[in-house]
C-alpha positions as CSV (number, residue, x, y, z in Angstrom):
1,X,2.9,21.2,-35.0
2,X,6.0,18.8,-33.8
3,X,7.4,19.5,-31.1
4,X,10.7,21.3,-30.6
5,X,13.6,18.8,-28.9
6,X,15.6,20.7,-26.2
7,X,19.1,21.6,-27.1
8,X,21.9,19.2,-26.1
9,X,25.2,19.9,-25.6
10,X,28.2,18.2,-27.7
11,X,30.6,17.1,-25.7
12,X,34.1,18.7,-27.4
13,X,36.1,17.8,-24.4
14,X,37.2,13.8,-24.3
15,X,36.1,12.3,-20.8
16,X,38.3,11.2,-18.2
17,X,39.7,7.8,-18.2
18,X,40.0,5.6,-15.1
19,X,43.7,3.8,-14.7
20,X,43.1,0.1,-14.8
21,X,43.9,0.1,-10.8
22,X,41.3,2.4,-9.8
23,X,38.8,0.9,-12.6
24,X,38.8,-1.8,-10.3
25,X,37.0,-0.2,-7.3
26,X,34.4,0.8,-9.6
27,X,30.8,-1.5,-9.3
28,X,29.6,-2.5,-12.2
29,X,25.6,-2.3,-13.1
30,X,25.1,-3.4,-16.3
31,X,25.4,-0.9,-18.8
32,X,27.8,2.0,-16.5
33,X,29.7,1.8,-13.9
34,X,29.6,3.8,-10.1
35,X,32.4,5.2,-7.9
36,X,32.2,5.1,-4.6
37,X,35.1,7.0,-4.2
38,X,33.8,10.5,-2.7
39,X,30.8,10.3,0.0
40,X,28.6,13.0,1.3
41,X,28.5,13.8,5.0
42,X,24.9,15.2,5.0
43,X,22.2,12.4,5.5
44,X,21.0,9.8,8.3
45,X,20.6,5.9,8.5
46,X,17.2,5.0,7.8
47,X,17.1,2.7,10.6
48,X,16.2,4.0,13.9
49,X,14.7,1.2,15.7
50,X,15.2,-2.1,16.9
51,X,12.1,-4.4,17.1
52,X,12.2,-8.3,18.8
53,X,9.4,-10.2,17.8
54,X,8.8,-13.8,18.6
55,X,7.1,-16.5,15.4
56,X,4.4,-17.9,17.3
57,X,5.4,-21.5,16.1
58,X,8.6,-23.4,15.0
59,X,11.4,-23.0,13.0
60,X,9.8,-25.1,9.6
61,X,6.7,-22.5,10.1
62,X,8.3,-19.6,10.8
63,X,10.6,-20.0,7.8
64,X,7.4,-21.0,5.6
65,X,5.7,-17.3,6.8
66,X,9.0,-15.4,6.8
67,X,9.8,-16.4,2.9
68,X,6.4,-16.7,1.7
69,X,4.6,-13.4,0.4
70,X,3.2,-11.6,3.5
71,X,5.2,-11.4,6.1
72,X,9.2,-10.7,6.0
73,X,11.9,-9.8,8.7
74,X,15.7,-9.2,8.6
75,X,17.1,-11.9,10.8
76,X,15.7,-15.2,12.3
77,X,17.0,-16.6,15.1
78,X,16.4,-20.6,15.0
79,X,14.8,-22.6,18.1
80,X,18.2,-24.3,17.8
81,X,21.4,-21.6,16.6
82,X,23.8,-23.7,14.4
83,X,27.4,-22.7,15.1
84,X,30.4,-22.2,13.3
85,X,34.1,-22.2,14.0
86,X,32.5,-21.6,17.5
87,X,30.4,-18.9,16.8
88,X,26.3,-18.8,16.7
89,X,24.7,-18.3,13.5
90,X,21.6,-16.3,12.6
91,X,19.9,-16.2,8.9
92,X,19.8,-13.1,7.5
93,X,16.4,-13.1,5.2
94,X,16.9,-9.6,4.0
95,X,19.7,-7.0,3.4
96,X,19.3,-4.5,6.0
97,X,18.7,-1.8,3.4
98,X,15.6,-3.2,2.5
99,X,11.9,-2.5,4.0
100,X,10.7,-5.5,5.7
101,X,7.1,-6.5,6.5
102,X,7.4,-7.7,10.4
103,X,6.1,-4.5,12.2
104,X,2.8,-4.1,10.7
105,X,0.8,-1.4,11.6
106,X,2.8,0.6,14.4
107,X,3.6,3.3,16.0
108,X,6.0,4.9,18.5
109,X,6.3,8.4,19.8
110,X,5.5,10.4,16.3
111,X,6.3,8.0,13.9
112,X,4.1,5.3,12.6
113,X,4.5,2.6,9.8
114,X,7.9,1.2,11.4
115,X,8.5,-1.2,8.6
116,X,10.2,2.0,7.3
117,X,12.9,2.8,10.0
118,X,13.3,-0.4,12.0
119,X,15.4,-3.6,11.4
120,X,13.3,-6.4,12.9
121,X,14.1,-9.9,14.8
122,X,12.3,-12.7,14.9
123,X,13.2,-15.6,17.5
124,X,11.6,-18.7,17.0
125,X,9.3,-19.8,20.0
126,X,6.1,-21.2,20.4
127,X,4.5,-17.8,22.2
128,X,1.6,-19.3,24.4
129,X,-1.2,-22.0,24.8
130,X,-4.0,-21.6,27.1
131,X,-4.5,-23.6,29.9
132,X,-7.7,-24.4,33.0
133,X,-4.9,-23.0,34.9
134,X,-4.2,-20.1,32.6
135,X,-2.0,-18.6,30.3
136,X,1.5,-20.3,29.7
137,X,4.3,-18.7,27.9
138,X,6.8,-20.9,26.3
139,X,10.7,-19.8,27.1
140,X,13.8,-18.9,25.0
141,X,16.8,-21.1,25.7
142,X,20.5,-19.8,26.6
143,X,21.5,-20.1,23.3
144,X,19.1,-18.2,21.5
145,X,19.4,-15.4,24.1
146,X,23.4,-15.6,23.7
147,X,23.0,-14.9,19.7
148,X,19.9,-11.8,20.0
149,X,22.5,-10.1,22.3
150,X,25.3,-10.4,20.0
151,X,23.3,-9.4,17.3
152,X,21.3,-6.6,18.2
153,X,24.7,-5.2,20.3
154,X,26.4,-4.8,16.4
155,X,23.1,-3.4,15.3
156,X,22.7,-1.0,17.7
157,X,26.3,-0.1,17.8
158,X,25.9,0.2,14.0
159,X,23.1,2.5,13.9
160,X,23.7,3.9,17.3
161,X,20.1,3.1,18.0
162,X,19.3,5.1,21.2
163,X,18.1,2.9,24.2
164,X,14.5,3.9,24.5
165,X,13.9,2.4,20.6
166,X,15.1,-1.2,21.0
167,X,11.4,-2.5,21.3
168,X,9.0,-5.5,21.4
169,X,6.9,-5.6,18.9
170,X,3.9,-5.5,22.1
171,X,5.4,-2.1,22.3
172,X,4.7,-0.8,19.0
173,X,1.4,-2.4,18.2
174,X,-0.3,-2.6,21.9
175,X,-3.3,-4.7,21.8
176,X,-2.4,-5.8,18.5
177,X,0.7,-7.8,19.8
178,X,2.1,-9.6,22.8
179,X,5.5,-10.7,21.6
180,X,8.2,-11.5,22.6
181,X,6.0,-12.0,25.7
182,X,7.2,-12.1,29.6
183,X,10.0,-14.2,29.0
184,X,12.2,-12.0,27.0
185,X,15.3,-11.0,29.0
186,X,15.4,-7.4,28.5
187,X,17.1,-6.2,32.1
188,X,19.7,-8.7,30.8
189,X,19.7,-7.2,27.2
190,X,20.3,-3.6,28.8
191,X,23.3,-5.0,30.9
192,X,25.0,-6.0,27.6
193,X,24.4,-2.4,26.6
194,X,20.9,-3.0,24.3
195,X,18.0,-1.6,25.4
196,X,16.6,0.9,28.4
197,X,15.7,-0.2,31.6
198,X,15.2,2.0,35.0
199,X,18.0,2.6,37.7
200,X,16.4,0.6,40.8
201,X,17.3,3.3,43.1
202,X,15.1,5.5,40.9
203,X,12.3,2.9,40.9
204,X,12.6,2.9,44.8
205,X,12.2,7.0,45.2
206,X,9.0,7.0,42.6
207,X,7.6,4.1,44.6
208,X,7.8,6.1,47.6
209,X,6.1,9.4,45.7
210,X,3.3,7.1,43.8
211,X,2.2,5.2,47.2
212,X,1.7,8.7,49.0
213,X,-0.3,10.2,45.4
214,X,-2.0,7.3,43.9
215,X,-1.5,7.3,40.0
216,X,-4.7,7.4,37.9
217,X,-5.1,7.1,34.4
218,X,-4.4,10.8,33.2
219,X,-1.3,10.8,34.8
220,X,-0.3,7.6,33.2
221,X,-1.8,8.2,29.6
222,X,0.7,11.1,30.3
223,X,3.5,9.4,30.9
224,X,3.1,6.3,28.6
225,X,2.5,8.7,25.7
226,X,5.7,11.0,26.5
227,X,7.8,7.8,26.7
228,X,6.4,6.6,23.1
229,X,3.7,4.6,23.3
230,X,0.8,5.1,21.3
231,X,-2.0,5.8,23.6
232,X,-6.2,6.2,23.0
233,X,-8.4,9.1,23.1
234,X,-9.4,8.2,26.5
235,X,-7.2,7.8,29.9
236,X,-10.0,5.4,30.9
237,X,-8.4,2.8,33.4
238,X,-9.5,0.1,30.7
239,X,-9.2,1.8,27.5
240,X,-5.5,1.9,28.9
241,X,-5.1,-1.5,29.8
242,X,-3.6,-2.9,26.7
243,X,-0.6,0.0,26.2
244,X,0.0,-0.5,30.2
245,X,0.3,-4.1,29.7
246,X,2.5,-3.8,27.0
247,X,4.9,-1.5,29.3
248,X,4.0,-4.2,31.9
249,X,5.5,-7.3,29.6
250,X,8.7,-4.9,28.9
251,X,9.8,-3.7,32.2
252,X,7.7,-5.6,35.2
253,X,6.8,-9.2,33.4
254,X,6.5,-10.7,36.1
255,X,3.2,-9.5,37.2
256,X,1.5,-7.8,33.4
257,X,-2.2,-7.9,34.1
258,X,-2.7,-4.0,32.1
259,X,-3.9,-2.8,36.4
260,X,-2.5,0.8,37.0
261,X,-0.5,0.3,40.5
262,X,2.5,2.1,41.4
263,X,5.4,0.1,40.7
264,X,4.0,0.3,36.8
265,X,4.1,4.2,37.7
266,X,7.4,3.9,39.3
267,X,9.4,2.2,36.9
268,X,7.9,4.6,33.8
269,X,8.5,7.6,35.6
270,X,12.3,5.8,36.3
271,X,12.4,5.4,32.3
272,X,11.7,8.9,32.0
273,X,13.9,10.8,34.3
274,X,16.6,8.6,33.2
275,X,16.0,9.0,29.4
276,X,14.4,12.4,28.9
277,X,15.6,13.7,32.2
278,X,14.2,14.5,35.3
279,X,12.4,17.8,34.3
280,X,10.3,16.1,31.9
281,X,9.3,13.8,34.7
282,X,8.3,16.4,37.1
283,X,6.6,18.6,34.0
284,X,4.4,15.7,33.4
285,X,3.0,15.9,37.1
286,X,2.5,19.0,37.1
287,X,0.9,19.0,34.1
């Protein structure tokens, strides 16, 4: 037996033309056209984090990786930013609306896969080479540092990213990741208005409370946890080491060996009264 086609209605009214002007604002795909002219108010951005990255090479290598089939980002940011009309310039690989490939697997707070909801930027820079005297982390020069701030100030402002999810890609893949590595300016990223970063004074009182109750590692698997990280099982003092490093490289670079001591404490207990407020703090010491 054939099957019955659903009824269809014929149209008796004639459609509505467009004038030639406002024909105009219409875009054109192929065979119809869209108007943009109404928009609905109910809906979010899909981007609600920020991640820096560094490419682990130079700028002929990182555009070979970045354009090639495995790896993707939004914007590069070249070892030497050409300028125009007295402006830096950064290459944009991918519309912002599209999913990159530059956060691999990731996670932060409850949400995982960050390719979906992040915008990523990648500054060239050779990373690190080890050494009989140990590790040595290549730097970012002035101009480089000059363009990430002016970019990731429009993104933010854009997308009005909160603080606490502008992140190093260390941050979202602990263990997994290093970059952007000690080096990375972020104190001077949060001046500029990008970023979080603990109010000294802050840092100063929790110093005082942490040397007087040492931290230990359930406290702390606490803490990183409630401020995003993604933690293990265990609060072992080494099973944490890699998440408290990457904290470490973020907000204390200069000393990021993955120890639990109390400025680490200090300054993510700072993070967290200042960010969540100072009740969550306290709750997660009492807890």
């Amino acid at each position: 037996m054939d099957e019955m086609s659903p009824p269809v209605l014929v149209d008796t009214v004639p459609a509505h033309q467009y004038t030639t002007r406002l024909g105009r604002r219409l875009e054109q795909r192929g065979s119809f056209a869209v108007d943009h002219s109404i928009r609905a108010q109910a809906f979010n951005e899909r981007v609600r984090f920020l991640i820096v990255h560094y490419t682990d090479g130079n700028d002929a290598s990182a555009l070979r990786a970045l354009t090639g089939s495995d790896v993707s980002v939004h914007y590069l940011v070249l070892d030497h930013p050409a300028r125009w009309a007295g402006q830096p310039v950064v290459l944009q690989l991918l519309d912002e609306k599209q999913r990159a490939w530059h956060a691999g697997v990731s996670q932060w707070g409850d949400r995982h896969h960050l390719n979906d909801t992040s915008i990523g930027i990648e500054i060239v820079n050779e990373g690190y080479h080890e050494t009989p005297a140990g590790r040595v982390w290549s730097p970012f020069s002035e101009d480089q540092i000059e363009l990430v701030i002016r970019l990731a100030q429009d993104i933010v402002r854009r997308y009005h990213i909160d603080p606490a999810h502008v992140l190093a890609h260390g941050d979202v893949a602990p263990g997994r990741k290093v970059d952007p590595g000690p080096f990375f300016p972020w104190r001077r990223l949060h001046e500029a208005g990008i970023g979080a970063w603990p109010r000294p004074s802050a840092v100063m009182r929790w110093r005082e409370r942490f040397q007087q109750h040492q931290p230990d590692g359930a406290l702390m698997h606490r803490a990183l946890a409630a401020w995003g990280y993604a933690v293990p099982d265990s609060h072992d003092a080494q099973a944490l080491q890699p998440v408290i490093r990457a904290f470490q490289l973020h907000f204390r670079p200069t000393e990021a060996r993955g120890v639990i001591d109390t400025d680490t404490a200090a300054r993510l207990f700072a993070l967290i009264e200042r960010y969540q407020g100072r009740a969550t703090a306290m709750a997660l010491l009492e807890a």
